[in-house]
C-alpha positions in Angstrom: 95.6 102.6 114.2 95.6 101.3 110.5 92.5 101.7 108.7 92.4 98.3 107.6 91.5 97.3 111.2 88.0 95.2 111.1 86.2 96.4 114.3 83.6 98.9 113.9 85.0 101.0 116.9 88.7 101.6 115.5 86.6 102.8 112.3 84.7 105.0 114.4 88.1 106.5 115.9 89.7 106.7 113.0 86.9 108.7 110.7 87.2 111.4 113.9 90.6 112.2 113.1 89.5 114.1 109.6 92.5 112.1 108.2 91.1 108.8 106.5 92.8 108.6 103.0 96.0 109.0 105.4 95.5 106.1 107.5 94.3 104.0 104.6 97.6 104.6 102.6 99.8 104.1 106.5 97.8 100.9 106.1 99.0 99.8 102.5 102.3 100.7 103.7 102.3 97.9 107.0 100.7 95.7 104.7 103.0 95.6 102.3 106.1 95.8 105.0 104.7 92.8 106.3 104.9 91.2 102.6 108.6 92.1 103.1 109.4 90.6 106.2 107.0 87.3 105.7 109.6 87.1 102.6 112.3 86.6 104.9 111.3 84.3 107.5 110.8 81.7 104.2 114.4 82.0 103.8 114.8 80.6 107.5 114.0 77.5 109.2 110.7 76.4 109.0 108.8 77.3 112.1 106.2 75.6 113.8 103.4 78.6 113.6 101.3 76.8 116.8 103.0 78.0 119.5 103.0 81.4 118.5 99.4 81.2 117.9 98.9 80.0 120.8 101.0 82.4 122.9 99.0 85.5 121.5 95.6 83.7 121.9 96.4 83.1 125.6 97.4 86.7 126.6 95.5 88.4 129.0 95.0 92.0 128.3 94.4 94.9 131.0 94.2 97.8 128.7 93.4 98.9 124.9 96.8 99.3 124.4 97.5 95.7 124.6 94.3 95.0 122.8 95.7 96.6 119.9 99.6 95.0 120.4 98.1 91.6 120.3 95.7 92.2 116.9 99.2 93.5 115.4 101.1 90.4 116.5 97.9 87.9 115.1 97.3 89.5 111.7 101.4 89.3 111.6 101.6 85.9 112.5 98.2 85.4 109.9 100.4 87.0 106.9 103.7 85.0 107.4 102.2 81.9 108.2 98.4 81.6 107.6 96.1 80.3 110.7 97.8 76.5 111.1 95.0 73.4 110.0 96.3 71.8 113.0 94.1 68.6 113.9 95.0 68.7 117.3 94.2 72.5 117.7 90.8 72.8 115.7 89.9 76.3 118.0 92.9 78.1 116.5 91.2 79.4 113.2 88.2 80.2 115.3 89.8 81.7 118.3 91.4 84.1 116.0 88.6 84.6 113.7 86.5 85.9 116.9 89.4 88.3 117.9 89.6 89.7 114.7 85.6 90.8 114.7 86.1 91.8 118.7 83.3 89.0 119.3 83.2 90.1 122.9 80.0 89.2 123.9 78.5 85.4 123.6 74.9 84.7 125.3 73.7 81.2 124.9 70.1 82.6 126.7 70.1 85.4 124.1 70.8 82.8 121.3 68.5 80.4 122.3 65.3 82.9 122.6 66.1 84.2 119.2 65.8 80.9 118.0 62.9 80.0 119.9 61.0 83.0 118.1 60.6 80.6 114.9 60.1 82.1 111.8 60.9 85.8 111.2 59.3 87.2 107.8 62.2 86.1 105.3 61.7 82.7 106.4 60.9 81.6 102.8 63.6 83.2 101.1 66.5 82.0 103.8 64.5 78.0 103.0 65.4 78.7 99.4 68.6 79.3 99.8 70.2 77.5 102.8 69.9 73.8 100.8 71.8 75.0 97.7 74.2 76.4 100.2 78.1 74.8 99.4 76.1 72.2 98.1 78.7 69.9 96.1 81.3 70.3 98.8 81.2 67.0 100.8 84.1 68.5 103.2 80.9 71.5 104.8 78.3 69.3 104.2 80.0 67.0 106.7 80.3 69.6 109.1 77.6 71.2 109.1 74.0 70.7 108.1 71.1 72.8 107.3 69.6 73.1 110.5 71.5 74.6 112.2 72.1 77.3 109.3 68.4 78.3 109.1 68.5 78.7 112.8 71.5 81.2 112.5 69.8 82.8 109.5 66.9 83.4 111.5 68.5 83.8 114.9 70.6 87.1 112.7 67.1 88.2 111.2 65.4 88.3 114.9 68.1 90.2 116.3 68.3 92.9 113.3 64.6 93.6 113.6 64.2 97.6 113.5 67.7 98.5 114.2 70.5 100.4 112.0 74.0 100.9 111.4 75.5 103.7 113.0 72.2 105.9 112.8 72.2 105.8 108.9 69.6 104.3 106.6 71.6 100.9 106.7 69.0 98.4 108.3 68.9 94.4 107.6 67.2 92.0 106.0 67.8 88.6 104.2 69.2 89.3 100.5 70.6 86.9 98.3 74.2 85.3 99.6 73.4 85.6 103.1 73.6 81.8 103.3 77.1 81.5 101.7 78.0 83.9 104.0 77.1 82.3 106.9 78.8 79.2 105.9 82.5 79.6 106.8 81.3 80.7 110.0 79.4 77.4 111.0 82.3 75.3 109.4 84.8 77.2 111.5 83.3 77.2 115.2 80.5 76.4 116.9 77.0 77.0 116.0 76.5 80.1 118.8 79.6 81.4 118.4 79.0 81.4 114.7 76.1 83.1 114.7 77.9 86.2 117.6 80.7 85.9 115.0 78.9 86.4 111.6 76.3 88.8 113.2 79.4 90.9 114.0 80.9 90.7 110.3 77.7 91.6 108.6 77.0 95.1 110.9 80.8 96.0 111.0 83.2 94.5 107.9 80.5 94.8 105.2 76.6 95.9 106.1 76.5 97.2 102.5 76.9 94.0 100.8 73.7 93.1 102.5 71.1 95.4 102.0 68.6 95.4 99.3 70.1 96.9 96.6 73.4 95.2 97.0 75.1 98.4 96.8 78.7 97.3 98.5 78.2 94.1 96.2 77.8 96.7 93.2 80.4 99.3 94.3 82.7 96.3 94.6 82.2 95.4 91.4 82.8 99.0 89.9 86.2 99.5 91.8 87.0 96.0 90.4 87.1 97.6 87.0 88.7 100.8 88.1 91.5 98.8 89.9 92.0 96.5 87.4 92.5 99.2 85.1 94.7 100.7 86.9 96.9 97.1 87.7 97.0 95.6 84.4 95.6 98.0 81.3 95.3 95.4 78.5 93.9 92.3 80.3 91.4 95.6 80.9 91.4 96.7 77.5 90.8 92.8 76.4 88.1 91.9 78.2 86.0 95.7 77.0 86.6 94.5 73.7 85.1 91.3 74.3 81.9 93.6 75.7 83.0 91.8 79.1 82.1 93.9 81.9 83.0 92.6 86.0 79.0 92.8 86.6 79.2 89.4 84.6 82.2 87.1 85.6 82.7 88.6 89.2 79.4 89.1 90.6 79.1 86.2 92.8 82.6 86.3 94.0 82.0 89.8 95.3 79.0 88.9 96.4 79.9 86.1 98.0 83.5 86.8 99.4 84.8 84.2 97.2 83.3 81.3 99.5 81.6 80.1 96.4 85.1 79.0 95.4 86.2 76.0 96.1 88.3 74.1 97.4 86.8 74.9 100.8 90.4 75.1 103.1 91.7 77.3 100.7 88.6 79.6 100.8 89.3 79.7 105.0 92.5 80.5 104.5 91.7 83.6 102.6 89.1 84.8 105.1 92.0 84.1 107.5 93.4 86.9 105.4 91.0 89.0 104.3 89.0 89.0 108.3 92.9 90.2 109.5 93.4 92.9 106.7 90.0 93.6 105.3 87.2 92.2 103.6 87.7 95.5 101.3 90.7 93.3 99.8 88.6 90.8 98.2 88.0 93.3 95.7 92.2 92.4 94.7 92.1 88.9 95.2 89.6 88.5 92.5 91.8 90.4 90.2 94.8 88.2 91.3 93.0 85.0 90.2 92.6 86.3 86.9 96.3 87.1 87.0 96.7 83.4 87.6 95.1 82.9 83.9 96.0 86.1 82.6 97.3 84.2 79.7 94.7 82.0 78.8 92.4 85.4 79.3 94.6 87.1 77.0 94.6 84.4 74.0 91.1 83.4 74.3 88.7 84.0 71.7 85.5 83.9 74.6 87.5 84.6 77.7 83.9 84.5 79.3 84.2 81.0 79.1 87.4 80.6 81.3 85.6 83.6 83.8 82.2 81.9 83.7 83.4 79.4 87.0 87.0 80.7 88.4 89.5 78.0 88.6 90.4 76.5 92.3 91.6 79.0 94.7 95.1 78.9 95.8 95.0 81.3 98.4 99.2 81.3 98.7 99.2 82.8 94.9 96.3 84.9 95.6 97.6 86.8 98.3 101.0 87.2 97.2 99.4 89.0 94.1 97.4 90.8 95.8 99.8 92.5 98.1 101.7 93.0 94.9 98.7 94.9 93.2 97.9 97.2 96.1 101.2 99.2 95.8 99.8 99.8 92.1 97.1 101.7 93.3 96.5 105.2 94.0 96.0 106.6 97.5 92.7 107.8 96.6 91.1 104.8 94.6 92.4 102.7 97.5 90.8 104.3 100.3 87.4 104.7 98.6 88.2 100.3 98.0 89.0 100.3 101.8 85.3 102.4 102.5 82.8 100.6 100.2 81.7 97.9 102.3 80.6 100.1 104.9 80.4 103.5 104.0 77.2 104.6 102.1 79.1 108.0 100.8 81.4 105.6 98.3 78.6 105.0 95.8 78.1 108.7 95.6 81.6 109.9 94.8 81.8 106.3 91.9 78.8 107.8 90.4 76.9 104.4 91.3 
């Protein structure tokens, strides 16, 4: 199994073999042999992408074995084609998205009665939050209102309530970008199956980003710098000399999984990438949009200014840079990239 692989117990199996930096780079490789081929299939025919969606959604599996064939095939079919915006076939992103976080268990009693519990103890701080939440995008406000985000916020606060992560000192509580978060989640599927969904991405893909003291958020930041140093030197170099430091232009994109992008479908179809080849990679994409401007960056007298709110996503661009950057890295500075959302020994060896 790659180490790229979201669920919490393919991490698990993986960190007994003793071999992690190894699977991590065997992970790099598929991803970027998958660049290859998607490359390819462009030169063909254009292909409807729905039926093969569908076909993997609607498999039937008997053993973990097939478990494991069928994530293969979907974050394949994710990379040369992104999840489809089909009208007709809303469920697909959803379907997949709930797949990828092994969302296995979905209890509208359980839901409900966490709900009905009212307000947990960060009650004030989700309120000041959730109404700022996407709040100029008129495509999620559509979709999906207030409500029913403080009820997930507090449904996920309920149900975290004196447990851990992996009998560490990881615990939960509300902390700023929680909402944002949330968000995609509730624009994507259905209110339960959001919260079963998020709940799921918080404790498994990146419980560090939500603790207290940020610390994923902040080790995410610090590789930013070390990988960008390592992909493009100058553009480093330039923005040092301008006494720019990632702590101040990529702070909430970290922090946030660059949902506080907009335009909102291209945000989705990022998760789409980064939930099938790991949230760890957002870390990449954020270099890649400054890529997109590197330019502009380069001959600007306050690049600040241009860094200050990133231009639109285009998650096409993005990820095609991205895959391109990762074969720049190092084994080592990759696998600690691929660890700091969830493992609490990262900050440690980056000196955070």
């Amino acid at each position: 199994m790659d180490g790229l692989t979201i669920g919490i117990e393919v991490r698990e199996e993986i960190a007994q073999t003793g071999d992690l930096i190894v699977q991590n780079v065997q992970a790099k490789e598929q991803l970027q042999q998958q660049q290859e081929e998607k490359q390819l299939q462009e030169e063909d025919e254009a292909v409807d992408p729905v039926p093969l969606f569908q076909e993997v959604l609607r498999r039937q599996h008997q053993t973990e074995a097939q478990i494991v064939e069928s994530l293969h095939c979907l974050r394949q079919l994710i990379l040369a084609y992104g999840i489809p915006d089909d009208p007709k076939q809303p469920s697909i992103r959803g379907q997949c998205w709930k797949l990828l976080l092994e969302v296995n268990h979905i209890s509208a009693q359980e839901y409900v009665s966490l709900v009905k519990r009212g307000k947990p103890d960060e009650y004030g701080k989700i309120r000041n939050d959730t109404f700022r939440t996407l709040a100029t995008d008129k495509k999620f406000l559509d979709v999906v209102d207030e409500d029913s985000l403080i009820r997930v916020l507090c449904a996920f606060a309920w149900s975290t309530q004196a447990t851990s992560y992996q009998d560490t000192d990881v615990s939960f509580t509300y902390v700023q970008g929680m909402n944002v978060l949330a968000a995609p989640f509730l624009y994507t599927m259905s209110e339960m199956e959001a919260f079963y969904s998020y709940s799921n991405f918080i404790k498994h893909c990146c419980p560090l980003y939500v603790q207290p003291t940020l610390q994923g958020v902040h080790c995410g930041i610090k590789l930013l710098e070390e990988c960008l140093r390592k992909i493009d030197v100058q553009l480093y170099n330039h923005l040092k000399s301008k006494r720019l430091s990632a702590e101040l232009y990529a702070f909430p994109s970290v922090l946030t999984i660059c949902a506080c992008t907009p335009p909102l479908d291209q945000a989705m179809q990022l998760w789409d990438f980064l939930l099938a080849w790991g949230i760890h990679l957002n870390i990449i994409c954020i270099i890649a949009q400054m890529h997109l401007i590197r330019d502009d960056l380069m001959s600007h007298a306050s690049p600040m200014k241009l860094l200050r709110i990133f231009p639109d996503l285009d998650a096409d661009k993005i990820i095609g840079e991205t895959i391109k950057m990762v074969k720049l890295l190092p084994d080592e500075l990759y696998d600690l990239l691929v660890r700091h959302p969830y493992d609490p020994s990262v900050a440690e060896q980056i000196s955070w």
